[in-house]
Each structure stands twice: as structure tokens, then as C-alpha cells.
BADO-237439 format. One line per field, with one value per residue: residue number from 1; residue in three letters; chain; x, y, z of N, C-alpha, C in turn. Coordinates in nm, 2 decimals, padded with zeros to 4 digits. Example, Ala and Ser with C-alpha at 12.3 -4.5 7.8 and 13.67 -1.06 7.14 Angstrom:
<dotors>
bator = 1/2
fimar = ala/ser
loke = A/A
n.c1 = 01.32/01.28
n.c2 = -00.57/-00.22
n.c3 = 00.78/00.71
ca.c1 = 01.23/01.37
ca.c2 = -00.45/-00.11
ca.c3 = 00.78/00.71
c.c1 = 01.32/01.29
c.c2 = -00.33/00.00
c.c3 = 00.78/00.79
</dotors>
This chain:
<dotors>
bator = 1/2/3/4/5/6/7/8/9/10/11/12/13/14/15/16/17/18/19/20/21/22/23/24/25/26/27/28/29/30/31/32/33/34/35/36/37/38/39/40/41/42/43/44/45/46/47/48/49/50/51/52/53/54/55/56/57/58/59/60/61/62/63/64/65/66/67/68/69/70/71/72/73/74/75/76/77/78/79/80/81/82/83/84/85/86/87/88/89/90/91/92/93/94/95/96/97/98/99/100/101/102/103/104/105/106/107/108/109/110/111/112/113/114/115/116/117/118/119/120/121/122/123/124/125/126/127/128/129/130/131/132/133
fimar = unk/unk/unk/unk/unk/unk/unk/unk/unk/unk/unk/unk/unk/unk/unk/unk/unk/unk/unk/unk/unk/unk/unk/unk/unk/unk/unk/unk/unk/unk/unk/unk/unk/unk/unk/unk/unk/unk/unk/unk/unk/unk/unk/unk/unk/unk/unk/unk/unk/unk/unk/unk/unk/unk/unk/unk/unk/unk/unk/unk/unk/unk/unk/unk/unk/unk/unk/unk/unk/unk/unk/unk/unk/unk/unk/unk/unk/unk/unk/unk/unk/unk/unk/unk/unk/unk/unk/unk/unk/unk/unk/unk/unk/unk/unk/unk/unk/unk/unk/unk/unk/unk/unk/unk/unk/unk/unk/unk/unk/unk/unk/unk/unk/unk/unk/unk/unk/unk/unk/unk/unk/unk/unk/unk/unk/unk/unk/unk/unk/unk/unk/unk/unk
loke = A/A/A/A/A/A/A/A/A/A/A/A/A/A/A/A/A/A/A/A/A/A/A/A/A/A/A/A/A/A/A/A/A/A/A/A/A/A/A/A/A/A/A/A/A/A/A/A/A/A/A/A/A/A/A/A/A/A/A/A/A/A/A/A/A/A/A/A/A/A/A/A/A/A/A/A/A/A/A/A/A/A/A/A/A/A/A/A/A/A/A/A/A/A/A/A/A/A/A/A/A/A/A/A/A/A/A/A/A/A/A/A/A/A/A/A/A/A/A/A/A/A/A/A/A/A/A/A/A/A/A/A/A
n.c1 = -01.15/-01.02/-00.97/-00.97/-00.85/-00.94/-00.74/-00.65/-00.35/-00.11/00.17/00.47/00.76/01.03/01.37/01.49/01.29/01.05/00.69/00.54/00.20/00.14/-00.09/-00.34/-00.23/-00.11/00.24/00.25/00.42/00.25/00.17/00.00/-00.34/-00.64/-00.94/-01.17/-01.46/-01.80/-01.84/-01.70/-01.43/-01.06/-00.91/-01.07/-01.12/-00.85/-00.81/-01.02/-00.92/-00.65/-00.67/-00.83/-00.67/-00.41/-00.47/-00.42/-00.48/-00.52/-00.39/-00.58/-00.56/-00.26/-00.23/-00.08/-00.05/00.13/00.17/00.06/00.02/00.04/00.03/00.01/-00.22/-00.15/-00.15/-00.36/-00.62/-00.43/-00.43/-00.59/-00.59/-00.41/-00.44/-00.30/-00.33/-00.12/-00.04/00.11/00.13/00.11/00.00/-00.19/-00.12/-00.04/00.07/-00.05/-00.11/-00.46/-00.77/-00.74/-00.47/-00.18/00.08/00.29/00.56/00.91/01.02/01.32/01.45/01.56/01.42/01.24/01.17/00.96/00.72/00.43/00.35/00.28/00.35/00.61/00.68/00.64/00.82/01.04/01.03/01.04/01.30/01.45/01.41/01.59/01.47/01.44/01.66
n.c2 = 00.19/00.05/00.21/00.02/00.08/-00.07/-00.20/-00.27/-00.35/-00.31/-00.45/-00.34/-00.42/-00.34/-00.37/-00.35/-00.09/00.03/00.08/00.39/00.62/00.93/01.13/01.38/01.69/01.52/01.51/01.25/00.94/00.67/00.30/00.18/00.09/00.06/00.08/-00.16/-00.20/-00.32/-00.64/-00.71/-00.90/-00.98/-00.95/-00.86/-00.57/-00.51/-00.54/-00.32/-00.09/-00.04/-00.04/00.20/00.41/00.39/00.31/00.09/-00.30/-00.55/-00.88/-01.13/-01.37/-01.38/-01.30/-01.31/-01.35/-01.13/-01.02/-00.92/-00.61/-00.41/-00.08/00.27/00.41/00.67/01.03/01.06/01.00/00.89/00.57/00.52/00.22/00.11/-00.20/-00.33/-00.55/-00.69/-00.74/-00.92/-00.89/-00.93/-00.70/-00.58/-00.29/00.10/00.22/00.43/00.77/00.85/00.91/01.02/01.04/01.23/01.20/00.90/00.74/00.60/00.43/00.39/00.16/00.41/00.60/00.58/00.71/00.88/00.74/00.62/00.53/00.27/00.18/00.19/-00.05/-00.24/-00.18/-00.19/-00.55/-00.59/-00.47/-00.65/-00.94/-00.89/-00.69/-00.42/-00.14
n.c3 = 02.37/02.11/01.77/01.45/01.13/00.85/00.64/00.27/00.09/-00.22/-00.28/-00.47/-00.59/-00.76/-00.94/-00.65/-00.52/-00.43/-00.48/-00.46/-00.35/-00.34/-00.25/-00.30/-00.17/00.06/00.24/00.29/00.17/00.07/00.04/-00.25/-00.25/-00.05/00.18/00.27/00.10/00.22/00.32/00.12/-00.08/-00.01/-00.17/-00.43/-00.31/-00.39/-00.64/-00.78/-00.57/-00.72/-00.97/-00.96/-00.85/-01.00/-01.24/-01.37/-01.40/-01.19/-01.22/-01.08/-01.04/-00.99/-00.74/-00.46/-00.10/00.13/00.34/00.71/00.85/01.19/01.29/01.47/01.36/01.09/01.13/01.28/01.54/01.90/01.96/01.74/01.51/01.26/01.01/00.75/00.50/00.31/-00.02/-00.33/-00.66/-01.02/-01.31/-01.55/-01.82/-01.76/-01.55/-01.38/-01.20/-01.05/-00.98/-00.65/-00.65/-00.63/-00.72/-00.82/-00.67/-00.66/-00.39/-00.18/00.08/00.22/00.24/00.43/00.65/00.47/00.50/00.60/00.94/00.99/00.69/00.75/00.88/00.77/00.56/00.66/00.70/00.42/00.37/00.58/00.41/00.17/00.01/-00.11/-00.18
ca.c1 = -01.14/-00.89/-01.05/-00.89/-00.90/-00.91/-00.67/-00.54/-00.23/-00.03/00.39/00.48/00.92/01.13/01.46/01.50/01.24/00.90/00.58/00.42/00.17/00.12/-00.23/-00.31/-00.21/-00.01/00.35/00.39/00.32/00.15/00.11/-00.11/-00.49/-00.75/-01.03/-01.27/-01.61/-01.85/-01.84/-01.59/-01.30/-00.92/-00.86/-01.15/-01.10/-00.74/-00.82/-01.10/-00.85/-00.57/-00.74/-00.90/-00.57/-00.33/-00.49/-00.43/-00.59/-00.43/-00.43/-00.67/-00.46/-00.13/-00.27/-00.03/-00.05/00.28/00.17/-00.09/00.08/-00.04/00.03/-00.06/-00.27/-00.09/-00.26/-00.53/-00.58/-00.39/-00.52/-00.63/-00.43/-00.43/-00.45/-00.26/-00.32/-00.05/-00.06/00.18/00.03/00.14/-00.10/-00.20/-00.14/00.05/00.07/-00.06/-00.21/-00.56/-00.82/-00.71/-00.35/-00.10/00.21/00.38/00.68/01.00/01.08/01.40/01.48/01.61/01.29/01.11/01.10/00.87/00.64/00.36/00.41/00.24/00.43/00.79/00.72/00.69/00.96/01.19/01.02/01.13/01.46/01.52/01.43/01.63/01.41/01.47/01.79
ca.c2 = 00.08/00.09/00.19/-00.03/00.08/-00.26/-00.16/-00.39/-00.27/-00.37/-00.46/-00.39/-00.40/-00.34/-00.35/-00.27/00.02/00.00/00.24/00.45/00.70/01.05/01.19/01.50/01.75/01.52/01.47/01.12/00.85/00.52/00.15/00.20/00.02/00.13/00.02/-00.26/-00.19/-00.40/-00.76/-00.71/-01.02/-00.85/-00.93/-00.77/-00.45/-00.50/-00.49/-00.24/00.00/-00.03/00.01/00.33/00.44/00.38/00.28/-00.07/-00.40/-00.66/-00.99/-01.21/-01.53/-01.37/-01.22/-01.36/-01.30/-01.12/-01.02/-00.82/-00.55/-00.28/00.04/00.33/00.57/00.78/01.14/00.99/00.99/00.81/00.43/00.45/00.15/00.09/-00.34/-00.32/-00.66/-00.69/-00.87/-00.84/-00.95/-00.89/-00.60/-00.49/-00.15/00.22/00.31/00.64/00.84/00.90/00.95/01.14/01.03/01.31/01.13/00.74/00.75/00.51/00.44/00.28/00.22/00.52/00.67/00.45/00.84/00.95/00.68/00.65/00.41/00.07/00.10/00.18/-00.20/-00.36/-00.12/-00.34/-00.66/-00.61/-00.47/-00.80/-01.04/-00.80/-00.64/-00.33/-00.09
ca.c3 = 02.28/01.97/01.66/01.33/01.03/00.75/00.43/00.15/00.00/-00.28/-00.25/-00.62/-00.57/-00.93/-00.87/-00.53/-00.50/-00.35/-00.58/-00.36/-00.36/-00.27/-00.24/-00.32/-00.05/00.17/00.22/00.30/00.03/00.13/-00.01/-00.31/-00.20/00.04/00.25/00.15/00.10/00.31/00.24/00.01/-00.05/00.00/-00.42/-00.48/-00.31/-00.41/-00.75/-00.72/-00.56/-00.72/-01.06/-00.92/-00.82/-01.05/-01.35/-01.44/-01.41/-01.12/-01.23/-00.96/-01.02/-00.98/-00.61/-00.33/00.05/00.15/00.51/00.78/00.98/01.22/01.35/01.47/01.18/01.05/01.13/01.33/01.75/01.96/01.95/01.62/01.45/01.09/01.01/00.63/00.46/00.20/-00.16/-00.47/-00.81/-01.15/-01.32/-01.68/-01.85/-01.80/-01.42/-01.38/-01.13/-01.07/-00.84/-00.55/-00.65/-00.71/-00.78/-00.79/-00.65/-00.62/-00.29/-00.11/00.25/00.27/00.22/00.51/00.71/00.41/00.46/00.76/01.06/00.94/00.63/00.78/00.96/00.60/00.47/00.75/00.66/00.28/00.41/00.61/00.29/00.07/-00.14/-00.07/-00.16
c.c1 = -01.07/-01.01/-00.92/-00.93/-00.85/-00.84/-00.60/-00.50/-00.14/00.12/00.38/00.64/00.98/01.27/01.55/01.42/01.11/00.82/00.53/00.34/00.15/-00.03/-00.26/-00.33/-00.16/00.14/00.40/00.34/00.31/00.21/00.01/-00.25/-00.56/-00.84/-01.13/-01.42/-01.68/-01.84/-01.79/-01.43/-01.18/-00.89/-00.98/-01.15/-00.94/-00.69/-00.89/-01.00/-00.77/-00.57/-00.83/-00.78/-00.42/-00.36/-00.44/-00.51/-00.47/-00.49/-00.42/-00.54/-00.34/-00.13/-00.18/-00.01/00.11/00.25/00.07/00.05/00.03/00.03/-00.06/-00.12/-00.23/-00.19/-00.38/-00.48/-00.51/-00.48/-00.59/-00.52/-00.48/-00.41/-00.41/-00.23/-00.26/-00.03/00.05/00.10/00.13/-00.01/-00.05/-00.22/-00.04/00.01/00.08/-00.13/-00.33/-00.65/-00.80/-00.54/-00.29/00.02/00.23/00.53/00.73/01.08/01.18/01.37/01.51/01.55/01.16/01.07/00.97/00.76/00.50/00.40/00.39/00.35/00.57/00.83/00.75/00.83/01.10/01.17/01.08/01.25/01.50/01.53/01.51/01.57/01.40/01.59/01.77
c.c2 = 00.13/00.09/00.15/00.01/-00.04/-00.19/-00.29/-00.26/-00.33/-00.33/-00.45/-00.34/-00.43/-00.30/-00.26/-00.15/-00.04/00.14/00.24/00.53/00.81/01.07/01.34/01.61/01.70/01.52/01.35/01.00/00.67/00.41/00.16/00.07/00.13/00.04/-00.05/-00.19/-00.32/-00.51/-00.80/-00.82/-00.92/-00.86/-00.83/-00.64/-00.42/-00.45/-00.32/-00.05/00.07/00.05/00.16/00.45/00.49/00.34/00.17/-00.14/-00.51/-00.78/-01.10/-01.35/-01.49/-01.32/-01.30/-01.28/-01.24/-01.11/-00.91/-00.74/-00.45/-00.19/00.17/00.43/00.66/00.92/01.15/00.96/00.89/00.70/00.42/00.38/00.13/-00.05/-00.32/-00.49/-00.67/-00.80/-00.83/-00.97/-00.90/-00.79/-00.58/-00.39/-00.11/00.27/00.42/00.67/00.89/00.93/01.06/01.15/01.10/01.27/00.98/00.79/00.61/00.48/00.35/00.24/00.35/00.65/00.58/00.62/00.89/00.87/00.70/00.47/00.25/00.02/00.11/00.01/-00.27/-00.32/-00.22/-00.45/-00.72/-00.58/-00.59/-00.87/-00.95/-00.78/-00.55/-00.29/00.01
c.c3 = 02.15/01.83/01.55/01.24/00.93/00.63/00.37/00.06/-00.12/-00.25/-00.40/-00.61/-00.75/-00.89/-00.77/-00.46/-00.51/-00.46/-00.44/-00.39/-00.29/-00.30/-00.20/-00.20/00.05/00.13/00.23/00.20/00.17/00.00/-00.07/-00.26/-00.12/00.17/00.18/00.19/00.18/00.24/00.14/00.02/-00.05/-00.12/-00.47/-00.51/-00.39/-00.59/-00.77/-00.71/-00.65/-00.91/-01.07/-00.91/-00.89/-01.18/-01.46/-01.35/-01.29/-01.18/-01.12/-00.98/-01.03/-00.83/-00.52/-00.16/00.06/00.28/00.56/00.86/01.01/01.29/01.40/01.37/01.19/01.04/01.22/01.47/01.77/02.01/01.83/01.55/01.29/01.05/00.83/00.62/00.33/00.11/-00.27/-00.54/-00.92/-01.21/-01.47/-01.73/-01.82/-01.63/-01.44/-01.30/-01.13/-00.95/-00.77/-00.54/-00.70/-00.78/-00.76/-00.81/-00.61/-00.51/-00.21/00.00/00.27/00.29/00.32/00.60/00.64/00.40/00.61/00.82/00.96/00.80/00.64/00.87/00.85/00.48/00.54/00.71/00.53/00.33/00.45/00.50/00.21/-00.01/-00.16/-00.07/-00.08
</dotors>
């Protein structure tokens, strides 16, 4: 049986370039968010995270669905898939790294290799809509 893991992620695109993060000691950066806590709504954690993470504030009524996609987890046995439920928002404050976060980085397409599977599908999805250089 397939083990899922549940994440909400934020899309935050400035012209043409996707934020990502690195975490400390890997090489490939992610979709800043996480996993929800039990019984947890996806804005919740979304805030939650992202605020843990990067050190601002998302603002709840600017929260829009962009899309769910899955893959396989990056790192993790064969059949574990990753279920990435994606939101962009507007957010208050000075992005900065925290947590377990070593860096935010700006990433194109051309940096969809540097990413893990689940988000090289949403790296094509923004490529198709053009939002992505």
C-alpha cells in the first residue's frame, strides 16, 4: 500500500521566478510549507508553516487554491508519494530564513533539475501558464 505524505505549499512567482527553499543540509530546494498538523485546515497550516519558515505573516483572505499534485517523495522508498496542495497569498514582512531553512532561493524553469519530483510537475504547470522564465 502507498504511503502519502499530506503538504501544503506556497506558489509565491515575482517576475518570472519561483522562491524556494533549501533546508539545511540538502541540495534540492522545495515549495516553502509543510505538513499539517492533525485536524489542521490547509490556510492554517499554510500560514503556520510558512511563518515558521520564512518569517512573515500570509494573509488568510488573500489564500487562493492553485492546484494538488503528486509524486513520488523525494528521498523516500519506492511508493512513497508526496500529495502537494498548492496556494499563493499575498504575505507581510522581510522574507528570511528560519527554522530549519538555510537559504530562499529564486528559481526559474531552468532550475526545475534542482527541485524534487512533485515540484518539477508544478514547475511545468507554471511553465505552461507562463509564469515561469
Amino acid at each position: 500500500m502507498a504511503t502519502i505524505i499530506d503538504k501544503i505549499a506556497w506558489i509565491y512567482v515575482v517576475d518570472g521566478q519561483i522562491l524556494g527553499a533549501r533546508s539545511k543540509g540538502k541540495d534540492t530546494s522545495y515549495l516553502p510549507g509543510g505538513k499539517r498538523e492533525p485536524d489542521e485546515a490547509d490556510i492554517d497550516t499554510l500560514v503556520r508553516e510558512i511563518e515558521e519558515e520564512l518569517s512573515v505573516r500570509i494573509k488568510p483572505e488573500t489564500v487562493s487554491h492553485f492546484g494538488t499534485f503528486e509524486a513520488q517523495a523525494h528521498g523516500k522508498s519506492e511508493g512513497t508519494q508526496v500529495k502537494m496542495t498548492c496556494y499563493t497569498a499575498d504575505f507581510e514582512g522581510n522574507l528570511s530564513p528560519a527554522s530549519e531553512i538555510d537559504e530562499l532561493v529564486w528559481l526559474t524553469y531552468h532550475d526545475r533539475d534542482r527541485v524534487s519530483p512533485v515540484c518539477q510537475i508544478i514547475f511545468d504547470k507554471l511553465n505552461e501558464l507562463k509564469m515561469l522564465s
